[in-house]
Structures are given as C-alpha cells and as structure tokens.
C-alpha positions as CSV (number, residue, x, y, z in Angstrom):
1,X,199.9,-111.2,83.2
2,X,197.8,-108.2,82.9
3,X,194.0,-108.6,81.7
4,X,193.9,-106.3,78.8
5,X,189.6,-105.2,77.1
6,X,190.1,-104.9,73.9
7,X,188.3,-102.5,71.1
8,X,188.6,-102.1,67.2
9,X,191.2,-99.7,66.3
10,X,190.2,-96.1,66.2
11,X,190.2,-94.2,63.4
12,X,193.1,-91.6,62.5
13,X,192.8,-88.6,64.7
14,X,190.1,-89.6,66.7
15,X,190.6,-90.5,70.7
16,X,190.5,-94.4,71.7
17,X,187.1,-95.4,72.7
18,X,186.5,-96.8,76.0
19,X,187.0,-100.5,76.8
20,X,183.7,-102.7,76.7
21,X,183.1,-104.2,79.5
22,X,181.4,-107.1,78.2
23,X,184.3,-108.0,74.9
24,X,186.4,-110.9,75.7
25,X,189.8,-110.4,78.0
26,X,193.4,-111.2,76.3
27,X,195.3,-112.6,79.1
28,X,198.6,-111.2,77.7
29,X,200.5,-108.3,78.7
30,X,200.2,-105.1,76.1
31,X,202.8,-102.9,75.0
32,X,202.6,-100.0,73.4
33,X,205.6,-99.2,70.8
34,X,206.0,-95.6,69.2
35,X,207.5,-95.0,65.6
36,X,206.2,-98.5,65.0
37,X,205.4,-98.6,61.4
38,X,209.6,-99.3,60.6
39,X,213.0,-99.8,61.8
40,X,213.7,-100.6,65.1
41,X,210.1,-99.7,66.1
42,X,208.7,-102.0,63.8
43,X,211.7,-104.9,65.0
44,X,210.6,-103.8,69.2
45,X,206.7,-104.5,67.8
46,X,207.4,-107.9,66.2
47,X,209.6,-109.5,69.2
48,X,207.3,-108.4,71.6
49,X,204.8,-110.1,69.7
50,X,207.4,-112.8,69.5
51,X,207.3,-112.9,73.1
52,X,203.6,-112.8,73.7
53,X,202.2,-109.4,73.7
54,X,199.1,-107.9,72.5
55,X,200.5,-104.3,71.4
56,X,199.7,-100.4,70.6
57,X,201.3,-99.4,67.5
58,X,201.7,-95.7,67.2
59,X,203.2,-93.8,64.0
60,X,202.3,-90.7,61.4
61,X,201.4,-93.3,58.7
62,X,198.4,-95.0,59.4
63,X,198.1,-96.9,55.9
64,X,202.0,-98.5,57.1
65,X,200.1,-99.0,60.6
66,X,197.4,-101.5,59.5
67,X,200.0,-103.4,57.0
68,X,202.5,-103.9,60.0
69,X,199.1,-104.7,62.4
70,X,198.0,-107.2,59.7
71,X,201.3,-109.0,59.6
72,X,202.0,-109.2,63.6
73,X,198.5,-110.6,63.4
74,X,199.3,-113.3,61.1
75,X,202.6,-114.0,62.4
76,X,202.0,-114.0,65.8
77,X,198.2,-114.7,66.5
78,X,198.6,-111.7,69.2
79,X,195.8,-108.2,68.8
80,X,197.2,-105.6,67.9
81,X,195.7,-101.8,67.8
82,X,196.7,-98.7,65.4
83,X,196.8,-95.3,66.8
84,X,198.2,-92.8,64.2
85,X,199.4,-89.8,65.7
86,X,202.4,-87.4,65.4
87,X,204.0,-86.6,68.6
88,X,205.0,-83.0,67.4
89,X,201.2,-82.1,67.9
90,X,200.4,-81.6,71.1
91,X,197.1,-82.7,70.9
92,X,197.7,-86.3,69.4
93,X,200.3,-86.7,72.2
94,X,197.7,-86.1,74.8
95,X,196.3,-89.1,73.1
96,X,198.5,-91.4,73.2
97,X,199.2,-90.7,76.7
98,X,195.4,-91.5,77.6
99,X,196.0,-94.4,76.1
100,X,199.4,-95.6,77.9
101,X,197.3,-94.5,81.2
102,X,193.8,-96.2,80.2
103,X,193.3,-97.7,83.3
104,X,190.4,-100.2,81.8
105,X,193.6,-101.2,79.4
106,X,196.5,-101.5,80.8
107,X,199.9,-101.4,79.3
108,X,202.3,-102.7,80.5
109,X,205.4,-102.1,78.4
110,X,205.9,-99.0,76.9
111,X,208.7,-98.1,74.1
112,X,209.6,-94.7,73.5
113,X,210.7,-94.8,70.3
114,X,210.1,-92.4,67.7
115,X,212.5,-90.1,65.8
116,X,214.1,-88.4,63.3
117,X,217.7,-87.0,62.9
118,X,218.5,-83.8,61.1
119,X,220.6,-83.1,58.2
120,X,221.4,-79.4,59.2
121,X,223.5,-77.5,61.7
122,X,221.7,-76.1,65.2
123,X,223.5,-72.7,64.6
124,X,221.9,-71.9,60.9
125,X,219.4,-74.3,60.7
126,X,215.3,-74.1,60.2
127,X,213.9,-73.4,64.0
128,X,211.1,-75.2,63.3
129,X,212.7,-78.5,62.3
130,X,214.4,-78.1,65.7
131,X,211.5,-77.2,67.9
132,X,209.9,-80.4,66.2
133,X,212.6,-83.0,67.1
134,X,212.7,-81.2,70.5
135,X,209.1,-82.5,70.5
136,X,209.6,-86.3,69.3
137,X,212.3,-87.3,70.6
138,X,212.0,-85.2,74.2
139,X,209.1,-84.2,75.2
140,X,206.9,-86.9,73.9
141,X,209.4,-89.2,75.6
142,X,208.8,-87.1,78.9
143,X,205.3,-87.1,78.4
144,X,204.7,-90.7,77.9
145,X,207.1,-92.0,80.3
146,X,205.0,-89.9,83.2
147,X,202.1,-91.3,82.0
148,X,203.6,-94.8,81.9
149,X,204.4,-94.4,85.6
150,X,201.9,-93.0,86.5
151,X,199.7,-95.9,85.6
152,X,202.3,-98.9,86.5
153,X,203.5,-97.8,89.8
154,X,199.5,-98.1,91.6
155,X,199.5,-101.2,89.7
156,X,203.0,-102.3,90.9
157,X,204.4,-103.9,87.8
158,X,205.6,-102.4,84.4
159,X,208.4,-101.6,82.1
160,X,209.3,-98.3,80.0
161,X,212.4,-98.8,77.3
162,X,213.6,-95.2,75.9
163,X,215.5,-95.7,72.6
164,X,218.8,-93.3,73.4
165,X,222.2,-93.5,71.1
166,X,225.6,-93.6,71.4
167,X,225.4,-90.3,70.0
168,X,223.5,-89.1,73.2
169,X,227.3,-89.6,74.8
170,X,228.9,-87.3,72.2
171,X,230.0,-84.3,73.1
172,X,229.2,-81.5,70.0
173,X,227.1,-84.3,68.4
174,X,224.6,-81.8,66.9
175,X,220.7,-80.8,68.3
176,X,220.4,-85.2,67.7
177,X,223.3,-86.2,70.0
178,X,221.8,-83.3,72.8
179,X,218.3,-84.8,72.0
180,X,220.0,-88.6,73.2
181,X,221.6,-86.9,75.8
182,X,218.5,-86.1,77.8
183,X,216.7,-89.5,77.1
184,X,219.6,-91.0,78.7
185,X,219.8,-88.7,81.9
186,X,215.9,-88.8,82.2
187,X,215.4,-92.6,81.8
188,X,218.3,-93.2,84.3
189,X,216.9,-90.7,86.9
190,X,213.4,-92.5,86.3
191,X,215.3,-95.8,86.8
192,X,216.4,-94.7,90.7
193,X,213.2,-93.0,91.2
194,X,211.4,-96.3,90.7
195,X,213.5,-98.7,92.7
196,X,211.4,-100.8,94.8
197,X,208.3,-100.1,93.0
198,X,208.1,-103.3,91.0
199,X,208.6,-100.7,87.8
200,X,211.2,-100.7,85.4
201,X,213.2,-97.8,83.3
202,X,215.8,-98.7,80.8
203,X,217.6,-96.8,77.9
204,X,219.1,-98.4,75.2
205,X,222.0,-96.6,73.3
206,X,222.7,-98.4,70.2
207,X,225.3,-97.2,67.6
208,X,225.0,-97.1,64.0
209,X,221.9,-99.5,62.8
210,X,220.4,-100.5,59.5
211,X,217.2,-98.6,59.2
212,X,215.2,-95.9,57.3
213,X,216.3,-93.5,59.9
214,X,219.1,-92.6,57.1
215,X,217.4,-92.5,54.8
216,X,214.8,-90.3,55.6
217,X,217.8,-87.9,57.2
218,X,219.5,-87.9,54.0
219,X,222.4,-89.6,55.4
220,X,224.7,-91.8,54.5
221,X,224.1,-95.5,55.6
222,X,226.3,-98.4,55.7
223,X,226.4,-100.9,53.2
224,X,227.8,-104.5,53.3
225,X,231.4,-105.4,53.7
226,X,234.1,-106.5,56.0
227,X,234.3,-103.3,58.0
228,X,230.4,-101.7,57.4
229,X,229.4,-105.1,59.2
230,X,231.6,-104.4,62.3
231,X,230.2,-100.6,62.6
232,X,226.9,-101.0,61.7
233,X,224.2,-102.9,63.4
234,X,221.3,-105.0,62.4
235,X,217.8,-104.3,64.0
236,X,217.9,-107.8,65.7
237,X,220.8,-107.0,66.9
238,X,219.2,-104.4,68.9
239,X,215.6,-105.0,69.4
240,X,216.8,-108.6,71.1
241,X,219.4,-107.5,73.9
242,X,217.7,-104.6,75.1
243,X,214.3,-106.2,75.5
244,X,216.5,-109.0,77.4
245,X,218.0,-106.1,79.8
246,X,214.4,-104.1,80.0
247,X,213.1,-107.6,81.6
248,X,215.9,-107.8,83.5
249,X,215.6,-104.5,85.4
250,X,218.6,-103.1,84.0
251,X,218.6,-99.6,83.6
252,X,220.9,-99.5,80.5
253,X,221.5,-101.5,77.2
254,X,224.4,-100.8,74.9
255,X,224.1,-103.6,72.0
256,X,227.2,-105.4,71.2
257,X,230.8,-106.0,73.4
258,X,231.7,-103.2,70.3
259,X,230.0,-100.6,71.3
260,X,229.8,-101.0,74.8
261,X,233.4,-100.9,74.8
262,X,233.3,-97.9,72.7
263,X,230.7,-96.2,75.0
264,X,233.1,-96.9,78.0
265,X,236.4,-95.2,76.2
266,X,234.1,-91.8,74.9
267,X,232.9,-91.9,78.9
268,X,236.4,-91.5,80.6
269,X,238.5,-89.6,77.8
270,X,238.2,-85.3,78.1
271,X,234.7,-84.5,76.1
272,X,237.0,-81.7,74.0
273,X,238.6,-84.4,72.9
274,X,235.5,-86.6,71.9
275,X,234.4,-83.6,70.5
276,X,237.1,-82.5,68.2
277,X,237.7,-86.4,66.6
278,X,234.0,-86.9,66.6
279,X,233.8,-83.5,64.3
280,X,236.3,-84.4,62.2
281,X,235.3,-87.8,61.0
282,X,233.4,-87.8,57.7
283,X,230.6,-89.8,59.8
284,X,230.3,-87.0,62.2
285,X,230.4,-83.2,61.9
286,X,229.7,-83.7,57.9
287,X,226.6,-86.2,58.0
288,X,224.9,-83.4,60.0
289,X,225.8,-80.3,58.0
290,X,227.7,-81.4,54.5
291,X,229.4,-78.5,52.6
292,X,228.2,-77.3,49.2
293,X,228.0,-80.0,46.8
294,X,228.7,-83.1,49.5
C-alpha cells in the first residue's frame, strides 16, 4: 500500500495545499472518485471505503460533499477529503488534476465518474449544454486519466475505472451515447498502452441503473416490478463487479449476464439496425427529445 500525507480539506475553489511533511501517514491506498456526492459516485466512494481506502471526493455541491465525507468517516473509520469543483471549468479541472498527480499524495485509484445526460436533441438543441457535457463526461475524463498515468506509471502501480454505458454501444444514441462512445475507445486504448506497466485501465458499461441521474435529466426512471427489476439495475449491482474487474486488470465491466449478453448481440448485429429499434423504443429516441406535451 501506498503511504498517503494527509491535510484538512480545502475550501471550495481554492487549490489543495501541500502535504505536511511532519502529519501522520495513512498506510491505505487513496482513491479519488468524481461526481461523488450521489449515485453510483457516491456507491464507488462507500465500497472503496468498504474495502480500505482513504478517498478524494470531487462534485459541484460541496454542502452534499462534507455530509457524504462525514458518513464514510463514520462508517468506515477511513479519511476522506472534499474537493468541490465543476469539471466544465477549466480551471477547477486543472485542480483536480494536480491533485490526482500530487506526487507528496498519491492516488492510487482514480474513478472517472461524473455526468449528466440531456433531455434534448443534438440537431436543435442549446450548444452550450452540449459543449458542457463534451466537457464532463470527455474531456475531464481525458484530462484526469493523463494525469492519473502520468503519476502511477513512474510509480509502477495504479488503477483508473471510467464509468462508460451501454448506451456508448448505441448507434444514433444521441450527444450521451457518442459521449460513452469515446470513454469506451479511450479507456481501452489506455488499457493496451499500459500493459506491462503494473497500471490498470478499465471501463465499465452498465445499462439502465437506479440513480438521480434521471432525475436530474428529466427522464423517466424505472420503478419496481417484475419486469423494471430485470432492466434496471441497482448501484450495488454495479459499484461491486466492476471494482472486482478494475482489481483484476480487466479492461472491461459490463454488470450482469443480462446485459453483457445484450452488449454482445448490439456488437455483432448491422449498427442501422441497432439504430432504427433503438430509436423507436419509447426508452430511446423519445427519453432524449419527447414531442410536445410527452
């Protein structure tokens, strides 16, 4: 395990002080987690903890920061540090990417993590929500994984999890699904670029799962039945298989035989195809873009 300095947590905005030299050492490993505050962030924090590290917790809300820092604490004896920043702005990235490459404090598990989906077509809808998910859920993701590398491979040791989607494997899945798409190809290219390095790259693709991310899309989520329970996926059901494949080395994580098995029929049938059912499902085409009055 990693020797890991520790500080206070900084305050919102501000850069992470240096390490003291002379403040007690945690012996466990640290991992940073981003859009930490809820949802699978917030289930990738606690089972890390679970599993004994000392963690990073970035997210816009810094008030939801320090309640979810205060109950890891509790829960799992481990230290825990808030940084609130939003990955859209450039300059809090560069922030949090000091921090994943703070040589003093070393992290050595990093979970790309935040996002947001859109309720809106690419073709008609507001460039600037568009340039900002570019920003979350790509170029922060790009950002942070080079800096995660760039620190683990001297070091010889480290793991980065990106959080893809099924939805990265849809052709005509909206800005989102193109979004996924490139987490995917980038963590998988990272994956063979660090063989033999003693670093690790994996990208988990979940399908539908329980969260605020819904919610705050102004989507439809699935409630509790028969059939809702075989589509839709708990956080545990999530957070727990692809931290088991990320310590594994395996560069991919598709939670549940279900999904995997739908993953594997979308990858060998014509993409039209995919495209043209996926468009006309009412969980597709019309959860992105409804029509008047839907």
């Amino acid at each position: 395990m990693t020797s890991d300095p520790r500080t206070g947590p900084p305050a919102a905005g501000e850069p992470v002080p240096d390490a003291d030299a002379t403040a007690p050492r945690s012996s466990r490993p640290t991992a940073l987690v981003t859009g930490a505050s809820a949802g699978l962030g917030a289930g990738f924090a606690d089972r890390l903890a679970a599993r004994g590290h000392d963690l990073v917790l970035v997210a816009r809300d810094e008030a939801r920061l320090a309640a979810a820092a205060q109950g890891l604490r509790a829960r799992h004896g481990v230290e825990v540090e808030v940084l609130a920043a939003d990955l859209s702005d450039r300059a809090a990235l560069e922030r949090v990417a000091q921090r994943v490459a703070d040589p003093a404090r070393p992290v050595d598990v990093l979970v790309n993590n935040a996002g947001f989906g859109l309720r809106q077509r690419f073709v008609d809808g507001v460039p600037a929500d568009h340039e900002r998910m570019f920003d979350v859920l790509c170029r922060a993701v790009m950002v942070l994984s080079r800096a995660a590398v760039g620190a683990m491979v001297p070091r010889g040791h480290g793991h980065v999890l990106n959080v893809g989607s099924i939805a990265g494997l849809v052709p005509g899945g909206g800005h989102y699904s193109a979004a996924k798409a490139y987490v995917i190809v980038l963590t998988e290219t990272l994956a063979g670029e660090l063989r033999g390095t003693g670093v690790t790259a994996t990208v988990v693709s979940p399908g539908y799962v329980r969260t605020e991310f819904h919610d705050r899309s102004g989507m439809r989520k699935g409630g509790r039945s028969a059939v809702s329970d075989r589509v839709w996926l708990d956080v545990e059901e999530v957070v727990d298989p692809a931290l088991d494949d990320l310590f594994a080395g395996r560069s991919t994580s598709i939670p549940t035989r279900r999904w995997a098995a739908l993953a594997t029929v979308v990858d060998v049938l014509p993409r039209g195809l995919v495209a043209a059912v996926w468009n006309r499902m009412p969980g597709g085409a019309t959860r992105r873009h409804p029509t008047s009055g839907a």
